[in-house]
N, C-alpha and C positions, 0 to 999 in steps of 0.2 A: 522186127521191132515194132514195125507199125502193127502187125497184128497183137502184137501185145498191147500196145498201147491202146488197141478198139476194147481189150477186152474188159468185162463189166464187173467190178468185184461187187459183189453184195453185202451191205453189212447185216450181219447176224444181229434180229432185233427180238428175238423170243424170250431172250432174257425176261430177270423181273423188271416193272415200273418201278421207276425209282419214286420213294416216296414224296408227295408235296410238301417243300418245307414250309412250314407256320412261321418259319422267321419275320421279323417285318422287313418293306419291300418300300422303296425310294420312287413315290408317284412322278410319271414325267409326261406330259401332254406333247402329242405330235401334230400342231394344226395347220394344216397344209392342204391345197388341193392339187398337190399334186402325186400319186400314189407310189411314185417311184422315191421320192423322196421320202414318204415312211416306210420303204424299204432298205432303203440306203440308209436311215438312221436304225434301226434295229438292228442291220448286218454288222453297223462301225459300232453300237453298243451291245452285240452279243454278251458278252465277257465280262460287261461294267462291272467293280465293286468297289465300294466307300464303306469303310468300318463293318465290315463285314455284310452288307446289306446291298443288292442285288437290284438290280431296275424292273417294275410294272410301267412297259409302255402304253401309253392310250391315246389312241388317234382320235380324229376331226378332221373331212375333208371341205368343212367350208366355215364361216364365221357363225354362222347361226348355230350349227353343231359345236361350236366352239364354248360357246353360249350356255347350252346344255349340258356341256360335259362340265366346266367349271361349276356351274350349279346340284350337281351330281357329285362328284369329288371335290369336295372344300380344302382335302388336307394334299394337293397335289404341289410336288416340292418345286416344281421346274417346268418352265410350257418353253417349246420351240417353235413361234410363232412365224408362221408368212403375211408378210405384207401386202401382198395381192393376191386376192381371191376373188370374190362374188365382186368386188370392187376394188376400185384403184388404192381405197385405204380401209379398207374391210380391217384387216389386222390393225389398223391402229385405231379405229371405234372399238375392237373386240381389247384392247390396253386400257382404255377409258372407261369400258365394261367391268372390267373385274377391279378395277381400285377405285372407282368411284359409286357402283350400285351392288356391289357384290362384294364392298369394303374387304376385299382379302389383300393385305397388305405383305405378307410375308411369301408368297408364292414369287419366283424368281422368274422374269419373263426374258429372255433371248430373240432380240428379232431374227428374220433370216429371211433375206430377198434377194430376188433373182436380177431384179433391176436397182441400183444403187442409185441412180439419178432420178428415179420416179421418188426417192423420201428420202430429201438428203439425210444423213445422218449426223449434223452438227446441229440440226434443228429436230430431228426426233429427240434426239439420245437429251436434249434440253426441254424439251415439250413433253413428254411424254415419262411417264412415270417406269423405264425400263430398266434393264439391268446389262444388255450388251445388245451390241449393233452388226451384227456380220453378215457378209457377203455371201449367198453358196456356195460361190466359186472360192473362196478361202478358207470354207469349213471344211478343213479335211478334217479325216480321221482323227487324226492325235489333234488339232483346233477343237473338232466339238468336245473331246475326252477332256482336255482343259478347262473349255468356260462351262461345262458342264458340272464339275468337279467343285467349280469357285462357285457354282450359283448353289450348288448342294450344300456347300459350306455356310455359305450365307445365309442357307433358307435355317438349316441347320441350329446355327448362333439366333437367329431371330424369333424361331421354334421354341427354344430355351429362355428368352427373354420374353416371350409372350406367356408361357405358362410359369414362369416366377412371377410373372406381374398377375396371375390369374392367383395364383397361390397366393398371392399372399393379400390381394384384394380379401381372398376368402378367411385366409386369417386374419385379417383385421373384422372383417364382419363375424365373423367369428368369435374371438374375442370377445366383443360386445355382448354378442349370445350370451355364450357362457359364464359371463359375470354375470346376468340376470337369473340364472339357476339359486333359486336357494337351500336345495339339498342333494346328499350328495350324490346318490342314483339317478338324478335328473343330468348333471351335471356327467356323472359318465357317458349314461348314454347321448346326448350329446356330443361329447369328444368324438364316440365312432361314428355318428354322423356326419360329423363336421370333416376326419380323417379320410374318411369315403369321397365327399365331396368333391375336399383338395388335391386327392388322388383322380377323382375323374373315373374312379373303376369300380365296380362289385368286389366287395371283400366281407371276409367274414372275422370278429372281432372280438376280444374279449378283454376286458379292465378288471383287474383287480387292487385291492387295495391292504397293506397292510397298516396297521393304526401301531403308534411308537411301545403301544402297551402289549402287542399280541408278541405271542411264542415266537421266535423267527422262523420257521417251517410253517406256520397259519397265516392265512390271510381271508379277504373278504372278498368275493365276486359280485360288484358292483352291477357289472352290463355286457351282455352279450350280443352281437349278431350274426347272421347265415347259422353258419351249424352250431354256433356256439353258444346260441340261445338257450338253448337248453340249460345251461350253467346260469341262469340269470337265480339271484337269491341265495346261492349256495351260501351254507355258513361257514365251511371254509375250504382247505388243500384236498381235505380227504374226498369231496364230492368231484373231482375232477378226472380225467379219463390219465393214466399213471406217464405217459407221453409230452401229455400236456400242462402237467404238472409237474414234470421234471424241466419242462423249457420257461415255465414263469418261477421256479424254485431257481435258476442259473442267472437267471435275469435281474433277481435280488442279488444272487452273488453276485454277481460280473458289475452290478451298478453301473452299466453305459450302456448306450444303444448297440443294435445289431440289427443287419439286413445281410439275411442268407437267403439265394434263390427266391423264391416267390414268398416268401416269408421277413415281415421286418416286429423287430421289436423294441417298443423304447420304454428307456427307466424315467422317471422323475420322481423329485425325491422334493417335497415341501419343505418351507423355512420349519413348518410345527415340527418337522420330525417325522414324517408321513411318509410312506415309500408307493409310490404306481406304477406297475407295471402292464402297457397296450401292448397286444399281441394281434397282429393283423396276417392273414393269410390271403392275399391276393393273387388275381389272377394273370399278371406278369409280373417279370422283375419292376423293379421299381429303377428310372432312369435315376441317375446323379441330382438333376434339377427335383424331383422326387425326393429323394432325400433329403436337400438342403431343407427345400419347403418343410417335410416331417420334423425333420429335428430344430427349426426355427419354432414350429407348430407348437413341438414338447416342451419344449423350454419357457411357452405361455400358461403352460399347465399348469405348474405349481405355483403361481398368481392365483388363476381360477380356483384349485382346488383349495388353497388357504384362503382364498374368498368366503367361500362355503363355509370351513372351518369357525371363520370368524363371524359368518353370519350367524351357524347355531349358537355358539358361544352367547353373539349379543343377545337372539332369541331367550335361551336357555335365562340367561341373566335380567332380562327383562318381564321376562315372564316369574322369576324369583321376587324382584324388584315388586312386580304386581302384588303377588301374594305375598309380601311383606307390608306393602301400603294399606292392602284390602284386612289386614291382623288391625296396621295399627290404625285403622280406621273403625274394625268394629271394636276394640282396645277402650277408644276414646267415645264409639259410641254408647259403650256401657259405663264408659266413667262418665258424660254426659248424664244418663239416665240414672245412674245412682246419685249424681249431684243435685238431679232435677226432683229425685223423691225425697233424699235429705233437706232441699229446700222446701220441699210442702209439708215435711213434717216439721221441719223448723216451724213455717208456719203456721202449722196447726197447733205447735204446740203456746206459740206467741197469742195464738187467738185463746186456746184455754187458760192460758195465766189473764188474760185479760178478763173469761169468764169466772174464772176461780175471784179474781179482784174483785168483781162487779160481785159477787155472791158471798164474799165477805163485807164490803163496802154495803148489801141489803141486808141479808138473811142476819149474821153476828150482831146490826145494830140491836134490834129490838131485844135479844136478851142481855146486850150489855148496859140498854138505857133500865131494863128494869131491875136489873143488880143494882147500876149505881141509884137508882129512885128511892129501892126498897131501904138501900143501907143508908141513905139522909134520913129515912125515915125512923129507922132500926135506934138509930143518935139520937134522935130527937126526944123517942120511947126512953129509952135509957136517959138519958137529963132530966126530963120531968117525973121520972120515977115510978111508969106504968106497968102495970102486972104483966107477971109471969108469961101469961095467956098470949098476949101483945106483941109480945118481945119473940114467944116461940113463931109466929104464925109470922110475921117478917122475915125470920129466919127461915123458914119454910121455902117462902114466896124466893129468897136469896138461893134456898138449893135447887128448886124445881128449874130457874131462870138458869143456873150454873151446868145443870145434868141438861137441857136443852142444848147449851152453848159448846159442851165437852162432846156432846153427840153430833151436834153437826163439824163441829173441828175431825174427830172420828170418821164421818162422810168425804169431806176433803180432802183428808189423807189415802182413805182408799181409793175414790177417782183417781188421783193421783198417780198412787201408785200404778194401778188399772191401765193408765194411759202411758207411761213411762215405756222409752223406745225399747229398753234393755228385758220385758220385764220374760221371766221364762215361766213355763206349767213345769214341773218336778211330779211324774206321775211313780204314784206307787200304791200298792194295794191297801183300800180303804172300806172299811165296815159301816156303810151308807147308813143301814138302819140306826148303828150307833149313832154315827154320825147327828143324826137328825134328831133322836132321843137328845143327845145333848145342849145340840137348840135348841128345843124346848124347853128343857129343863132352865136354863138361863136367860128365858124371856117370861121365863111363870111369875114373877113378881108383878113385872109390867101388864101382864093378861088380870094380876088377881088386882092392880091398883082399880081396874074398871070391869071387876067381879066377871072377865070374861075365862070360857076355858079352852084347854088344850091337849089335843088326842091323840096320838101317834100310834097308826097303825105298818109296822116292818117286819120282814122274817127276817130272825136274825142271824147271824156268819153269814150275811151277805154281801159278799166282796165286789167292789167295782177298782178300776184302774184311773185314779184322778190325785191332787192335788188338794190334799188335806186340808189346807189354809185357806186355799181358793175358794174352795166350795163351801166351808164352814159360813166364809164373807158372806156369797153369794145366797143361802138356804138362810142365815139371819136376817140378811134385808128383805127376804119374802115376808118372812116374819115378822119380822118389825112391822112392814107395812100393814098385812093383816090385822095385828093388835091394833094399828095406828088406825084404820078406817072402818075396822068393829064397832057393832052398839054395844052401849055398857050389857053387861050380861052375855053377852054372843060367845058362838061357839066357833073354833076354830080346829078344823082338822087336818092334820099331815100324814099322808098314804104313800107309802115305799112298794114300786113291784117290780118283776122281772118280765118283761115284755120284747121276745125275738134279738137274742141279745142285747139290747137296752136295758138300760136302768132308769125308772120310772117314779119321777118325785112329783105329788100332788100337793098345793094347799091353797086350800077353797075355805073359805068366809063368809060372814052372812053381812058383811059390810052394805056399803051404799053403793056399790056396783059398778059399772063402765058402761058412757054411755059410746055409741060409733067413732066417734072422735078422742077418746079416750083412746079407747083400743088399735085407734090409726096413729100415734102419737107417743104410746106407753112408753117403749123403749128408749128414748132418743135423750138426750142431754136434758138439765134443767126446764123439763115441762112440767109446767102448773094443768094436776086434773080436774076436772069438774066439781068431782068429790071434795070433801074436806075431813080433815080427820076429826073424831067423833068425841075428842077433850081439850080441844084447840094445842095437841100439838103442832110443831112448827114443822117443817120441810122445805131439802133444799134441789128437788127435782132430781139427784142422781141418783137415789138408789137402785131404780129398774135400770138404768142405765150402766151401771158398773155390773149388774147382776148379770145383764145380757156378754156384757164384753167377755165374764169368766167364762161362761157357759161355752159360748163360741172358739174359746182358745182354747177348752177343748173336745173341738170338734161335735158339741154336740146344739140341741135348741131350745129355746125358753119359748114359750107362748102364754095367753091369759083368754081365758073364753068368762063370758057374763051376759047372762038375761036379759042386763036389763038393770036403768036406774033403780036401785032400793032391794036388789036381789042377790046379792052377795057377786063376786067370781072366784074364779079360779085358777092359778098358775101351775103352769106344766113343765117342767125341767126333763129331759130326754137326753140320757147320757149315753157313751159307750162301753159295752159294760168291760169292755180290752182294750188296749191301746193298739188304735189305728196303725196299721202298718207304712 
């Protein structure tokens, strides 16, 4: 027996390595100096498991390495600390160490001393910010599997309530963010920023969005990241890889969240009627407290994204708003500026009645004082019974007075007209040469009263495009005025031609001519010229002035050139020989 008992079995280790698990692993600090005793803790926690998850032990054989290591590993669940090391309370500086300069509040500390009466334990366990007091001599095996178990638990609960408090610090700051978005690709990507954050992990992401109006199988790819950037802008389902578009097409059906494996998915669905759907693929499961944080997260969503909605809304609206104001702005700017020229015609026309008065109230006196004179005297001849001779040449004096009076009346009406806001040109084809033969012909009496004559040189079928009445006005008061500042005898000519398409009306006099001031002057309302007419006809200043206004209305121009006092001039009428387009 004893020889079997020496003998040595070998265990068969050629097999494969078993592979390292990735699982995660329950940090536990061993700080001690004494090396048997992190032997003895490793041998009693070979086996440990809590929730499926395995112990990483990590030694320190003095306080200053204890020091080190807690500043190395932050997220370590549990220390089993000795009280005497480098000093008498090395371990209880290395307790005031890590909750007070190394603020780690959730790491679970266990003292463990070999002398009990060196630190009482009714004044650590009150003094000192720990979590259990024991003895080594009462740590057994199944003692340390317990408060190890309880501080796991604890770190555990504390683990959970520090990252909800972390989460959801970030969604509250978050929040904030994402209401300042005011469109709505800003605002997606966002979300996966913010979703990364609060997870604390690299993932990769993508937001889509469907709008209440789209096809139910269409939707809009808002924002992508990691791999699924590439989807950024897509205009709809069809651009997406047929996998990934069958898990955001399920996710419209299904309307509730989901967290399968390393993959979570959430719906939100807006007051507008908007549906969103975040697909996130990260790189672990996502814990419970994970979750809650997400789906706390989601459910601020569609806040945000009706945020957005109702921003463009009021943009959209405000900016209608605008370009309705800036209408009925230039609206009233142009009814402004048509009231503004109504009133100056108002007043211009207020100023010509008052000139029309003033030229009635001067020019009419003189032939109506010599009407009434001639006719007391006409009585007079008549009573006393004076010849024939007497009586005619009264009568005379009473018609020449009369045809003065009916001729300036005649003057006033056409200014008038002339100036009248309504008045229109009526163009139609008109035989100029005739035209002007006919003027003539009805101004020959008045040329032959003072033996002067009259030429008319036109080809004739020569058609222009004008205003029959217009121009007839116009081509008479040339006329007139010619015969009127002719010497007795003189000659007076009217020359018709066709010049680059114009139409070309001349008529030149041997009158008493224009002097520089004349010809700066001719055109304009009631100017008195130098000149005088040459049988003491009368004048009421408009006739160049109505002459100019036809010409111009249409479209063409009246001028007058002269030598020179005592040398006749000459008016130029320059017409178009078509109507302007």
């Amino acid at each position: 027996m004893a020889e079997q008992d020496d003998v040595l079995h070998l265990i068969d280790d050629s097999g494969a390595i078993p592979e390292v698990s990735t699982a995660r692993k329950w940090k536990v600090a061993v700080i001690d100096d004494d090396h048997a005793v992190h032997e003895g803790t490793r041998f009693a926690l070979s086996d440990y498991s809590l929730h499926g998850q395995t112990l990483e032990i990590l030694s320190a054989y003095s306080a200053a390495e204890g020091r080190a290591l807690m500043r190395a590993h932050p997220d370590i669940a549990a220390v089993l600390l000795d009280v005497i090391m480098e000093t008498d309370a090395a371990g209880l500086d290395l307790v005031e160490y890590i909750r007070n300069e190394l603020r780690n509040e959730t790491v679970r500390i266990i003292l463990r001393t070999g002398q009990p009466g060196q630190a009482p334990e009714r004044r650590v366990i009150v003094q000192y910010d720990i979590n259990d007091y024991k003895a080594k001599t009462e740590l057994t095996a199944d003692k340390l599997f317990t408060s190890l178990t309880a501080a796991l638990r604890s770190y555990q609960q504390l683990e959970r309530m520090v990252q909800t408090r972390r989460g959801l610090e970030i969604i509250i700051d978050a929040a904030s963010t994402l209401y300042d978005f005011k469109s709505m690709q800003r605002l997606a990507e966002g979300v996966l920023t913010q979703i990364a954050s609060l997870l604390n992990v690299d993932c990769a992401g993508i937001l889509v969005l469907r709008d209440g109006g789209m096809v139910d199988d269409d939707f809009s790819v808002l924002a992508g990241s990691g791999c699924y950037s590439r989807f950024i802008g897509s205009a709809g389902s069809k651009s997406l890889d047929p996998d990934l578009r069958a898990m955001v097409e399920a996710a419209f059906r299904r309307r509730e969240h989901e967290f399968v494996d390393h993959r979570s998915v959430l719906y939100v669905r807006t007051g507008s009627g908007r549906e969103v759907v975040v697909l996130l693929q990260a790189e672990r499961d996502l814990s419970e407290t994970d979750r809650s944080l997400v789906e706390i997260f989601g459910s601020r969503l569609s806040i945000a994204f009706d945020n957005v909605i109702l921003y463009q809304q009021l943009h959209e609206a405000n900016t209608q708003l605008e370009d309705r104001v800036a209408q009925r702005t230039r609206a009233l700017m142009q009814a402004n500026r048509r009231l503004s020229a109504q009133w100056l015609r108002l007043q211009r026309a207020n100023g010509f009645k008052n000139e029309i008065l003033g030229t009635v109230a001067h020019d009419l006196k003189n032939p109506l004082g010599v009407i009434l004179g001639r006719t007391e005297m006409l009585t007079e001849l008549i009573g006393t019974g004076s010849s024939k001779e007497s009586v005619t040449a009264q009568v005379d004096h009473i018609r020449d007075a009369t045809k003065r009076l009916t001729l300036m009346v005649d003057h006033l009406i056409s200014d008038a007209m002339a100036d009248a806001f309504d008045i229109t040109i009526r163009r139609e084809p008109v035989d100029v040469a005739a035209l002007v033969s006919e003027v003539a012909e009805t101004n020959q009496p008045s040329a032959a009263n003072k033996q002067q004559t009259i030429t008319v040189s036109a080809p004739p079928n020569f058609v222009t495009m004008c205003d029959t009445d217009r121009m007839r006005e116009a081509i008479d008061n040339l006329v007139s005025n010619a015969i009127k500042y002719s010497p007795i005898g003189g000659k007076i000519a009217l020359v018709v031609s066709h010049e680059k398409n114009n139409t070309i009306i001349r008529i030149a006099d041997e009158g008493a001519g224009l002097s520089p001031e004349d010809l700066g002057r001719l055109f304009g309302r009631f100017q008195r010229l130098s000149a005088k007419p040459t049988a003491g006809e009368s004048s009421t200043g408009l006739g160049l002035s109505i002459v100019k206004r036809i010409i111009d209305m249409h479209g063409g121009q009246v001028t007058a050139e002269s030598a020179g006092p005592g040398q006749g001039s000459t008016f130029t009428v320059v017409l178009p020989a078509t109507e302007a387009p």
